[in-house]
TORVEXTOR-425443 format. One record per residue: residue number from 0; residue in three letters; x, y, z of N, C-alpha, C in turn. Coordinates in nm, 2 decimals. Each point is the difference from the previous one (the first is absolute). Example, Ala and Ser with C-alpha at 12.3 -4.5 7.8 and 13.67 -1.06 7.14 Angstrom:
PT num residu     nu     nv     nw    cau    cav    caw     cu     cv     cw
PT   0    ALA   1.32  -0.57   0.78  -0.09   0.12   0.00   0.09   0.12   0.00
PT   1    SER  -0.04   0.11  -0.07   0.09   0.11   0.00  -0.08   0.11   0.08
! end
This chain:
PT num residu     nu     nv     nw    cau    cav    caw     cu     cv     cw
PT   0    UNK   0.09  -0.12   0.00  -0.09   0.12   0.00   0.09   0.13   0.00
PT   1    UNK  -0.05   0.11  -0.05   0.13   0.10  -0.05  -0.05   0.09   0.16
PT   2    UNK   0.12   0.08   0.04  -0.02   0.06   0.06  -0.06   0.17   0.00
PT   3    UNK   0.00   0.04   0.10  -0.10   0.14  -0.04   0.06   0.07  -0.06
PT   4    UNK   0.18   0.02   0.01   0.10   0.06  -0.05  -0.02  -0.04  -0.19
PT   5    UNK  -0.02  -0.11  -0.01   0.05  -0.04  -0.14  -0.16   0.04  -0.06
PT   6    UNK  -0.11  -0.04   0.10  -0.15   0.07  -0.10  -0.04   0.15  -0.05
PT   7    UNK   0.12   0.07   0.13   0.01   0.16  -0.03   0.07  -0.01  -0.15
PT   8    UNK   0.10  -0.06   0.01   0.12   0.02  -0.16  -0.11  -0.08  -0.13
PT   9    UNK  -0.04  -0.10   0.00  -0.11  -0.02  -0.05  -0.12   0.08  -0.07
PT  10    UNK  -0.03   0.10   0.09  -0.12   0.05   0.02   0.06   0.14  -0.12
PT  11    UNK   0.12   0.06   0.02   0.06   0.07  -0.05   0.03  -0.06  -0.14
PT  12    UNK   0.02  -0.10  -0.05   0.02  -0.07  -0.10  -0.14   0.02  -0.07
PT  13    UNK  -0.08  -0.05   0.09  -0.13   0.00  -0.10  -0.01   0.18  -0.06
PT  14    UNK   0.02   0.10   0.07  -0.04   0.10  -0.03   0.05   0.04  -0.12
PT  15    UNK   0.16  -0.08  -0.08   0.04   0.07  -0.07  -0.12   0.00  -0.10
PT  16    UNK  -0.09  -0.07  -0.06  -0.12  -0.03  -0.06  -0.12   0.12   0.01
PT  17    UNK  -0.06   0.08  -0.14  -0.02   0.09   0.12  -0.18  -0.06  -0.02
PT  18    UNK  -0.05  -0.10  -0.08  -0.15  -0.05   0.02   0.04  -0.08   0.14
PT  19    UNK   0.09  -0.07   0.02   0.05  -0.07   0.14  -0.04   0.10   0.15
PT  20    UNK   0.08   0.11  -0.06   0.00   0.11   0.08  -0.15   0.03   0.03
PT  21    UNK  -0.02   0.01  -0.08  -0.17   0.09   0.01  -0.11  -0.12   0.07
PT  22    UNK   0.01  -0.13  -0.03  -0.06  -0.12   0.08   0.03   0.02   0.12
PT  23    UNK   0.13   0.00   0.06   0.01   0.03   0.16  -0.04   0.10   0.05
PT  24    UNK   0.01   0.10  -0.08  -0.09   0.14   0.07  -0.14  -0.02   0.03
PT  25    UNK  -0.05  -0.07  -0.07  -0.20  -0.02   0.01   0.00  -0.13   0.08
PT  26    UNK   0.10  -0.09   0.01  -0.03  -0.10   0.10   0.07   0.05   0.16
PT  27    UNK   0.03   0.10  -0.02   0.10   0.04   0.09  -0.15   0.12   0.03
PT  28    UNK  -0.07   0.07  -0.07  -0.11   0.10   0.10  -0.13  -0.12   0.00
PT  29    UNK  -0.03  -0.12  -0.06  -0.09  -0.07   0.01  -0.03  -0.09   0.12
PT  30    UNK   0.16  -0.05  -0.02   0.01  -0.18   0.13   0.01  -0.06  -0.13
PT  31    UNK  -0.16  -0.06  -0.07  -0.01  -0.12  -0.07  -0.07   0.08  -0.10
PT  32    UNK   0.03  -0.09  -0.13  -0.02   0.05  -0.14  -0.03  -0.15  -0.07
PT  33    UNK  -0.13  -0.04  -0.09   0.09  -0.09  -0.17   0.05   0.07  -0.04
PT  34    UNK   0.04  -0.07  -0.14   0.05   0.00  -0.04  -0.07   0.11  -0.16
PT  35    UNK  -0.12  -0.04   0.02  -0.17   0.06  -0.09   0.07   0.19   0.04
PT  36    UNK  -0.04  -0.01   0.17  -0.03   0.09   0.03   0.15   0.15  -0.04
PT  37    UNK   0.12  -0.11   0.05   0.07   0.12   0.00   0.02   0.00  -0.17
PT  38    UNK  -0.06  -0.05  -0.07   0.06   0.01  -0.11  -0.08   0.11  -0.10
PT  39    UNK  -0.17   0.00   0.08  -0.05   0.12  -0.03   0.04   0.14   0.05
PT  40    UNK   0.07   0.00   0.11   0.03   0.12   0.05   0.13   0.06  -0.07
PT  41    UNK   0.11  -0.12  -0.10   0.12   0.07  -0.03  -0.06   0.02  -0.13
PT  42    UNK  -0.11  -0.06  -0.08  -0.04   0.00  -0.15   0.09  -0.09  -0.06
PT  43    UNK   0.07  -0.13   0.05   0.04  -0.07  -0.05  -0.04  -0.14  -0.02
PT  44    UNK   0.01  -0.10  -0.06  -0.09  -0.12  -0.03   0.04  -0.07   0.15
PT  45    UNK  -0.09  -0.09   0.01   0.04  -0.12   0.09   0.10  -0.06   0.04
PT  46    UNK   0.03  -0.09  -0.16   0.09  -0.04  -0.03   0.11   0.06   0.01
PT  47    UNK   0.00   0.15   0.02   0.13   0.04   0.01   0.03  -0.02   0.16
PT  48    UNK  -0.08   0.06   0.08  -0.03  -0.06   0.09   0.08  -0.09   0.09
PT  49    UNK  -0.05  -0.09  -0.05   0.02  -0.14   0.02   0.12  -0.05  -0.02
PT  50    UNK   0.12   0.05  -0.11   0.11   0.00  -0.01   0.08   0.03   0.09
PT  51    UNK  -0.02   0.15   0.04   0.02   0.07   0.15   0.01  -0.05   0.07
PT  52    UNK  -0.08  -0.02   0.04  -0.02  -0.10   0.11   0.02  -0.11   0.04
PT  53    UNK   0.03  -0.06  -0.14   0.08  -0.11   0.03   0.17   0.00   0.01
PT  54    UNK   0.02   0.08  -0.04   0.18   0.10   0.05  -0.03   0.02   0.16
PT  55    UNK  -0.10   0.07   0.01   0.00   0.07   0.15  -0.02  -0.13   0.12
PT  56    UNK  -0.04  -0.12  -0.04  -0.02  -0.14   0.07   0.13  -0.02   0.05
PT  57    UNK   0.09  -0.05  -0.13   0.13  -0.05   0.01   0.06   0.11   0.02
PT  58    UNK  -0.03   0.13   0.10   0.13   0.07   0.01  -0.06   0.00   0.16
PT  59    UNK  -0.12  -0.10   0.02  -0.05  -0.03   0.14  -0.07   0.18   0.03
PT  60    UNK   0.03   0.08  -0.04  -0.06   0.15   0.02  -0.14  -0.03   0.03
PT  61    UNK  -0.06  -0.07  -0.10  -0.17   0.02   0.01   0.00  -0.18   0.05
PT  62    UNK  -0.16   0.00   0.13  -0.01  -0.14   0.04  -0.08  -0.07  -0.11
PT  63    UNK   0.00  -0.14   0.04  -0.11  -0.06  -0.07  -0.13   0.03   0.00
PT  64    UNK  -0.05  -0.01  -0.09  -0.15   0.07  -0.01  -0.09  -0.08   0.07
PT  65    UNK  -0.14   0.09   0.06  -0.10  -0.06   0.07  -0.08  -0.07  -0.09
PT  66    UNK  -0.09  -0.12   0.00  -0.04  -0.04  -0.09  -0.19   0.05   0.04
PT  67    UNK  -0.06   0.05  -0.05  -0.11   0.00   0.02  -0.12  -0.09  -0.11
PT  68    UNK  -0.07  -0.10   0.04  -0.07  -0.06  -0.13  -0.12   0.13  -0.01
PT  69    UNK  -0.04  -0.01  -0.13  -0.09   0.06  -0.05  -0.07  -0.17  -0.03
PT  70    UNK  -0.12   0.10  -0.11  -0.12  -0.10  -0.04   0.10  -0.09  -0.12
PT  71    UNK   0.04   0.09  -0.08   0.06  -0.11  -0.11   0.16   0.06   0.02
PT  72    UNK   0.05   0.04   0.05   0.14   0.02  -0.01   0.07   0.07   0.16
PT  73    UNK   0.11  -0.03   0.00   0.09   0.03   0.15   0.04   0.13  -0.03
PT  74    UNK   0.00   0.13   0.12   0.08   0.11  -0.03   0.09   0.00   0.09
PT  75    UNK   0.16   0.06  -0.06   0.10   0.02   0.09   0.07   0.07   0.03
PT  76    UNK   0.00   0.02   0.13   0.04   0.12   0.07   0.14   0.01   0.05
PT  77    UNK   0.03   0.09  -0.05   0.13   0.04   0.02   0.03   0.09   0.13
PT  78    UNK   0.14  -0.02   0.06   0.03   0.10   0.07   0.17   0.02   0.01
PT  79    UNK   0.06   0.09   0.04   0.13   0.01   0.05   0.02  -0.07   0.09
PT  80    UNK   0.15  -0.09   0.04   0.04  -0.05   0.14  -0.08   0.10   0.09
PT  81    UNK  -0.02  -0.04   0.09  -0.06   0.04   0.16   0.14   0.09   0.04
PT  82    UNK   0.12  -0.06   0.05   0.08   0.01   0.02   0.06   0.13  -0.04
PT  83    UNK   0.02  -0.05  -0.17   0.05   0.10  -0.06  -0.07   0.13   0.00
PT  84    UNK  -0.11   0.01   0.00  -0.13   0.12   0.04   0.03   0.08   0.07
PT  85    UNK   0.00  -0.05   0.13   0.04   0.05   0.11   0.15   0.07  -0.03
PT  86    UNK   0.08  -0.10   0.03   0.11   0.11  -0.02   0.01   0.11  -0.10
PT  87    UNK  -0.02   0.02  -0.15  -0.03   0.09  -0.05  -0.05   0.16   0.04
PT  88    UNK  -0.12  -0.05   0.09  -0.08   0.07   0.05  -0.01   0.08   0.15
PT  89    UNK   0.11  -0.04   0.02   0.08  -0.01   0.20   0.13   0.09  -0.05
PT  90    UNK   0.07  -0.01  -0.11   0.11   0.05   0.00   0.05   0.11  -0.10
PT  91    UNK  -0.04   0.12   0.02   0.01   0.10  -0.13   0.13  -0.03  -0.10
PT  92    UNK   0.11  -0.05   0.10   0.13  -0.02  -0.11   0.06  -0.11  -0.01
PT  93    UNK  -0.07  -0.07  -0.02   0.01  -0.15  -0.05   0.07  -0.03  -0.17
PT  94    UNK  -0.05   0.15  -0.02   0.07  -0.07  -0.17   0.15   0.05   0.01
PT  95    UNK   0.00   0.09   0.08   0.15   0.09   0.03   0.07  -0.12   0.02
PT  96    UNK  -0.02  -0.06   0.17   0.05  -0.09   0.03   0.04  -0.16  -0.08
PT  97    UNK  -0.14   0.01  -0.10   0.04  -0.13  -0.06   0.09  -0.04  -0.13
PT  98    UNK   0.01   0.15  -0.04   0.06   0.04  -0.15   0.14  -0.03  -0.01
PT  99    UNK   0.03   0.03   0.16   0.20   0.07   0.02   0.08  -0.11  -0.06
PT 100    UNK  -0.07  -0.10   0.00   0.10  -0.12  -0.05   0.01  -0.04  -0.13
PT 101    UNK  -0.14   0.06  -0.10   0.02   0.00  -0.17   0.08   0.04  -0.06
PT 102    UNK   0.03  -0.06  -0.12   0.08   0.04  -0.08  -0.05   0.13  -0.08
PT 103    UNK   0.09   0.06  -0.04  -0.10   0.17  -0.09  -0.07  -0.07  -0.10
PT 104    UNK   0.02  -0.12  -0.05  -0.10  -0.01  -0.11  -0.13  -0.06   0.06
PT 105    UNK   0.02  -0.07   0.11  -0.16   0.00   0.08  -0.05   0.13   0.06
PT 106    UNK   0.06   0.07   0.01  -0.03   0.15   0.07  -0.09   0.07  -0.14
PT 107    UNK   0.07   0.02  -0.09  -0.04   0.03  -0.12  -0.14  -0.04  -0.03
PT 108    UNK   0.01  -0.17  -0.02  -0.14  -0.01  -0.06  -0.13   0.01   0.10
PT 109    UNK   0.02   0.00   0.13  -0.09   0.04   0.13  -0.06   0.13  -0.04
PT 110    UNK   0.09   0.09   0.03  -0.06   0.18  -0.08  -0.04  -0.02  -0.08
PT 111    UNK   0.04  -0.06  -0.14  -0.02   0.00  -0.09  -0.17  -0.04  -0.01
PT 112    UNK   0.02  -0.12   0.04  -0.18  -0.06   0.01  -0.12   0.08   0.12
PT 113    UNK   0.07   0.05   0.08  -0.10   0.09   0.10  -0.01   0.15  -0.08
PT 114    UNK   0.05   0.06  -0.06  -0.02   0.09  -0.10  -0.08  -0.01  -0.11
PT 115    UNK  -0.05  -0.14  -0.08  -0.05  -0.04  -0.05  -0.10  -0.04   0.05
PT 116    UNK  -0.05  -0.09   0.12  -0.07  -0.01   0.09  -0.09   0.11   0.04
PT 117    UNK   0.07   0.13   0.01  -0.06   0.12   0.05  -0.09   0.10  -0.14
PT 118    UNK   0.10  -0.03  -0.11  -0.10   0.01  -0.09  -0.11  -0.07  -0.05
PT 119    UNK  -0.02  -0.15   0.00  -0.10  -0.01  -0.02  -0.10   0.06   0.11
PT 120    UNK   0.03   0.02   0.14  -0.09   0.00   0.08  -0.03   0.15  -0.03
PT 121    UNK   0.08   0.05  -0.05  -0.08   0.18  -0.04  -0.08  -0.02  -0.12
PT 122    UNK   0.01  -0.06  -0.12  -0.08  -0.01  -0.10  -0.14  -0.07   0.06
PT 123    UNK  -0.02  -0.08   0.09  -0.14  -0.06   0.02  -0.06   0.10   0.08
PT 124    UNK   0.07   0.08   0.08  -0.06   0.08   0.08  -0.05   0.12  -0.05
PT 125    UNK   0.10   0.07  -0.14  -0.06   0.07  -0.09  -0.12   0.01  -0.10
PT 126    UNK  -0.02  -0.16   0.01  -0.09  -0.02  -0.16  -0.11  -0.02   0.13
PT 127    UNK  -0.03  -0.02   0.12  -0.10  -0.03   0.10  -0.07   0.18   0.05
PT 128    UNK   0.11   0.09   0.00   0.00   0.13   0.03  -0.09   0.08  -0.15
PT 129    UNK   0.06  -0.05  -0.09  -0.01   0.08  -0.11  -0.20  -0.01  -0.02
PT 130    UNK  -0.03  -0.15   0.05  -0.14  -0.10  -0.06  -0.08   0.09   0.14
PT 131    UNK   0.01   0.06   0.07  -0.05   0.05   0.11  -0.09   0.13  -0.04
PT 132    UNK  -0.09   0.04   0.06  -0.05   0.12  -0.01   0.07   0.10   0.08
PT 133    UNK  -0.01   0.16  -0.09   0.12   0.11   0.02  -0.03   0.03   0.19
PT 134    UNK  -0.13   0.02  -0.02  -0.05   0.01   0.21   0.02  -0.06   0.05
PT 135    UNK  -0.02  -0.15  -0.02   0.01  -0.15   0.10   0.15   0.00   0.01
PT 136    UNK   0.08   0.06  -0.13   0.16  -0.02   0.04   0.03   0.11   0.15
PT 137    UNK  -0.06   0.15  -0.07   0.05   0.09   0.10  -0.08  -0.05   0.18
PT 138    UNK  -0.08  -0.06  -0.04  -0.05  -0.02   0.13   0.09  -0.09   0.06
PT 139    UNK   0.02  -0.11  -0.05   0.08  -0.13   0.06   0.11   0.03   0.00
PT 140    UNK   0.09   0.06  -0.02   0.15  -0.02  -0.01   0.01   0.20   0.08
PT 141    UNK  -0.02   0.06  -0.12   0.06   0.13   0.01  -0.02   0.07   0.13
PT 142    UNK  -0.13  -0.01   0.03  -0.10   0.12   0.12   0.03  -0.08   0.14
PT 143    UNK   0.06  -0.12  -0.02   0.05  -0.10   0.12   0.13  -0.03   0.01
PT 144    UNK   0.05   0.08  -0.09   0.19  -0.01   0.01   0.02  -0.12   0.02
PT 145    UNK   0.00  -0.08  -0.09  -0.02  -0.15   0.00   0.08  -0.03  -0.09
PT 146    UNK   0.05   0.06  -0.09   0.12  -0.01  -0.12   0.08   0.08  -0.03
PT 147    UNK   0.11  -0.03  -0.03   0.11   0.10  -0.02   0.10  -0.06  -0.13
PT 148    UNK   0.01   0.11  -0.10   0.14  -0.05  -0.06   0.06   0.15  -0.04
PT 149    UNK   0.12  -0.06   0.03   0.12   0.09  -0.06   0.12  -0.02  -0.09
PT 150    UNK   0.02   0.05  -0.08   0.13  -0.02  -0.05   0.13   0.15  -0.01
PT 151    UNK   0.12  -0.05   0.09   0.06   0.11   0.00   0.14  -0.02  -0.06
PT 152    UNK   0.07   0.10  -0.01   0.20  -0.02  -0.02   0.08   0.06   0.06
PT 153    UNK   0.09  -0.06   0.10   0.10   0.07   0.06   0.11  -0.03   0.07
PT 154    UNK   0.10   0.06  -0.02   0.16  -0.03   0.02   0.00  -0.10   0.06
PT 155    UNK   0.11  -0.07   0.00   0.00  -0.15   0.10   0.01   0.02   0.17
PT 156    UNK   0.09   0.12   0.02   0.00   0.01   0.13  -0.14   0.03   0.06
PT 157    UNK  -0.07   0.10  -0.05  -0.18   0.00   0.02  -0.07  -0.15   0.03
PT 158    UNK   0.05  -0.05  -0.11  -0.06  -0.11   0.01   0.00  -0.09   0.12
PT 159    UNK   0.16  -0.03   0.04   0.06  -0.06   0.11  -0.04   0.05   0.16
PT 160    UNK  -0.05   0.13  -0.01  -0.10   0.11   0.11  -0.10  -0.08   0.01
PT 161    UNK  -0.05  -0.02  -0.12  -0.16   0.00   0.03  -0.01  -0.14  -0.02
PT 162    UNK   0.04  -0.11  -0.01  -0.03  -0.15   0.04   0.11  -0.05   0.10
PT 163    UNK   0.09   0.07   0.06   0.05   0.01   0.13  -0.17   0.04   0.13
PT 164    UNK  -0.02   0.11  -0.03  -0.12   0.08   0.06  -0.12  -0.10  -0.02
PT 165    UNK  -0.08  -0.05  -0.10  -0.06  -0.13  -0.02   0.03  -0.12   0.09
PT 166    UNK   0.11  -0.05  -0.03   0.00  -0.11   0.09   0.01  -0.01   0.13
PT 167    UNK   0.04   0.13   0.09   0.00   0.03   0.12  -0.15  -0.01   0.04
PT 168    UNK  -0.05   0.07  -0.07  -0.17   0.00   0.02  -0.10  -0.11   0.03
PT 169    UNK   0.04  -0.11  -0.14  -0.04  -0.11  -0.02   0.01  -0.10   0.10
PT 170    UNK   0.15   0.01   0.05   0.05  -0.08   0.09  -0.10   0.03   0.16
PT 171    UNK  -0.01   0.12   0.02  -0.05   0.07   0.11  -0.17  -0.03  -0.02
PT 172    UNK  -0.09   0.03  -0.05  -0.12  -0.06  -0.06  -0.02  -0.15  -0.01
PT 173    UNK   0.09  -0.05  -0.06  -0.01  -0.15   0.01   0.04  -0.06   0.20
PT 174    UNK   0.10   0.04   0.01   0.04  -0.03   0.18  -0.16   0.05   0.10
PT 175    UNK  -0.09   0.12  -0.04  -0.08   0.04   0.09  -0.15  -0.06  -0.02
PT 176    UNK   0.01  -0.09  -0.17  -0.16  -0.03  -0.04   0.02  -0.14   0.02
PT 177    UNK   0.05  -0.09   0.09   0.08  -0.13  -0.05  -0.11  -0.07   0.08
PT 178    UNK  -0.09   0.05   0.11  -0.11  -0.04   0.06  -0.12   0.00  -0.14
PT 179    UNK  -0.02   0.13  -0.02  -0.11   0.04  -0.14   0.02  -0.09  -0.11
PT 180    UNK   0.08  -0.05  -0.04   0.09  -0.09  -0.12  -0.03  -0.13   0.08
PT 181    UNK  -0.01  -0.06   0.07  -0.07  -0.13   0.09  -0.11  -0.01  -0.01
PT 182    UNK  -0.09   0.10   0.00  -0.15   0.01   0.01  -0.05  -0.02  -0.13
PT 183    UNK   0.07   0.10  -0.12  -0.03  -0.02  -0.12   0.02  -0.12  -0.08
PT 184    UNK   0.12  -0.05   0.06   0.03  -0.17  -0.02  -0.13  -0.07   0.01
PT 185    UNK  -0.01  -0.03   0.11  -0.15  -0.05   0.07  -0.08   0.00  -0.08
PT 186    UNK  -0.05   0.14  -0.01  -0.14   0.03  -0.05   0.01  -0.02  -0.19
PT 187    UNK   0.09   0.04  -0.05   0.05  -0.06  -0.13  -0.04  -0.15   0.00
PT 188    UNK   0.05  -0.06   0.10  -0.02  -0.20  -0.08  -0.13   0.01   0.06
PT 189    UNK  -0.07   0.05   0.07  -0.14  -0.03   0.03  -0.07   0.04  -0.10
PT 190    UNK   0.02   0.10  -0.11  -0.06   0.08  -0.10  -0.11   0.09   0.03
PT 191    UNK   0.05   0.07   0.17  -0.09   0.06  -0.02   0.08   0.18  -0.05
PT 192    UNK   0.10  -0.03  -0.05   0.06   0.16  -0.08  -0.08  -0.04  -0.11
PT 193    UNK  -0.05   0.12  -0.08  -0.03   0.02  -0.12   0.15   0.04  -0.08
PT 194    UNK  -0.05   0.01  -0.15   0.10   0.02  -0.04   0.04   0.15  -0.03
PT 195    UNK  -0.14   0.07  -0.02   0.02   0.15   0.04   0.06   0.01   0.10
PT 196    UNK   0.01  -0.04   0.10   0.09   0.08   0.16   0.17  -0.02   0.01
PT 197    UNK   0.00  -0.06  -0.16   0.18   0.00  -0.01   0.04   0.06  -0.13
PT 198    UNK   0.13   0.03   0.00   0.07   0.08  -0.08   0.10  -0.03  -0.05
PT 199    UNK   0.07  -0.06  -0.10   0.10   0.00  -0.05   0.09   0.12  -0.03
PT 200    UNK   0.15  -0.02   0.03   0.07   0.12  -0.04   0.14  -0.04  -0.06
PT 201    UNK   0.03   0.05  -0.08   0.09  -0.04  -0.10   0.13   0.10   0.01
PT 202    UNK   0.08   0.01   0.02   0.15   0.09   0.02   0.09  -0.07  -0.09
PT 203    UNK   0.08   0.11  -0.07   0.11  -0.02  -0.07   0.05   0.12  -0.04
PT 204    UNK   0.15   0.01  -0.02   0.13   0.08   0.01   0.05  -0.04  -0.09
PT 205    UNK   0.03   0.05  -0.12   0.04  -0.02  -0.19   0.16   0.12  -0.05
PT 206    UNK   0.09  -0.13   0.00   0.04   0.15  -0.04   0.04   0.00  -0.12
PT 207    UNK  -0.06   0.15  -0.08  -0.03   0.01  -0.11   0.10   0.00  -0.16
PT 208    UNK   0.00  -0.17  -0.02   0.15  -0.04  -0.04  -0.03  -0.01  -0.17
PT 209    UNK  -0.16   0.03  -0.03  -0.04   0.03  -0.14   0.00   0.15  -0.01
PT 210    UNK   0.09   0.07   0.11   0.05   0.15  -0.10   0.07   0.00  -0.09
PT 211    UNK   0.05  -0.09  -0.01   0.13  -0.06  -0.10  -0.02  -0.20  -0.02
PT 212    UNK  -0.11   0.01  -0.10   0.02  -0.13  -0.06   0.10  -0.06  -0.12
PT 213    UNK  -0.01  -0.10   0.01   0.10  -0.04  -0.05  -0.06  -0.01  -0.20
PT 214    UNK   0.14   0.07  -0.05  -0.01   0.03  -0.13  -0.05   0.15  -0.05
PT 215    UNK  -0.03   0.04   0.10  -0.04   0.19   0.05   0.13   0.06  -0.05
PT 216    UNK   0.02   0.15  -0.06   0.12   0.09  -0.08  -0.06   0.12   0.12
PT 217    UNK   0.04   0.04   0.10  -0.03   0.11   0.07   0.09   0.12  -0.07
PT 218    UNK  -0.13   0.09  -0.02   0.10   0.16  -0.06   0.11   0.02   0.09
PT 219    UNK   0.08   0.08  -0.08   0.12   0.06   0.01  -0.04   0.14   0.10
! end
């Protein structure tokens, strides 16, 4: 049986993938998912699915599925290690800590696929925003400060200010809600959170290395 250390490096593995990626995120705010289900939520077939998932078995990340009979067919429910869950979920810097020992070309394709990962998750959330009525948007999101995006550019040392300043925060916020983060645990596998009362938030720091792509003549 692999240990918790090797399902974290695992778990990281799977993410270089970014439909991989995007499965652990919805089974990661669900508990349990088919295979039907999450595959209507990425807009990808079943079968694709099912491929997934069958990577994500043998990388032990996702358990064996619950089997439920129906009238003429069985549905199967998926979930993440227990184990693995938890820790994820208990430790803001787990990927920090789990990363240190990759090689840069696993470091590489990790960003690589959570960048990817993160766009798909903005295009589903755009084409869902866009299908919305202009009031029901400003009502739900805007008039409730319920969403935020930004895009900004600036010096590196700024930069190194302001996600120095971030993670002091996070760290402090995470250390003081760690009772509230139990409860939501709780009440999450019971289902009694909706899925309105959570929020995804997506962060990333780019540095802007298509100023100069390759095969580009910058003037004189």
């Amino acid at each position: 049986m692999a240990t918790l250390a090797d399902l974290l490096k695992r778990y990281i593995v799977a993410m270089y993938d970014p439909t991989r990626g995007a499965i652990l995120m919805e089974l990661g705010q669900e508990g349990e998912l088919t295979p039907t289900q999450i595959a209507r939520r990425l807009g990808v077939t079943a079968n694709n699915v099912y491929h997934h998932m069958r990577v994500l078995r043998e990388l032990e990340v996702v358990d064996p599925p619950r089997a439920v009979p129906r009238e003429t067919y069985v549905e199967k429910y998926y979930r993440i290690n227990p184990e693995l869950a938890a820790a994820v979920n208990s430790d803001p810097d787990w990927v920090d800590k789990t990363q240190t020992d990759m090689s840069a070309a696993d470091r590489k394709a990790l960003f690589c696929g959570m960048f990817m990962t993160m766009a798909q998750l903005l295009m589903r959330a755009a084409r869902r925003y866009q299908a919305m009525d202009d009031d029901d948007f400003e009502r739900r999101f805007y008039d409730t400060q319920n969403i935020m995006a930004s895009v900004n550019t600036m010096d590196h040392a700024k930069l190194k200010r302001r996600l120095a300043s971030l993670r002091g925060m996070l760290a402090e916020e995470w250390s003081a809600d760690a009772d509230e983060r139990a409860q939501d645990a709780a009440a999450a596998a019971a289902g009694s959170v909706r899925r309105a009362d959570r929020n995804l938030v997506l962060m990333a720091s780019l540095p802007l290395l298509w100023d100069d792509e390759p095969g580009e003549t910058k003037e004189p």
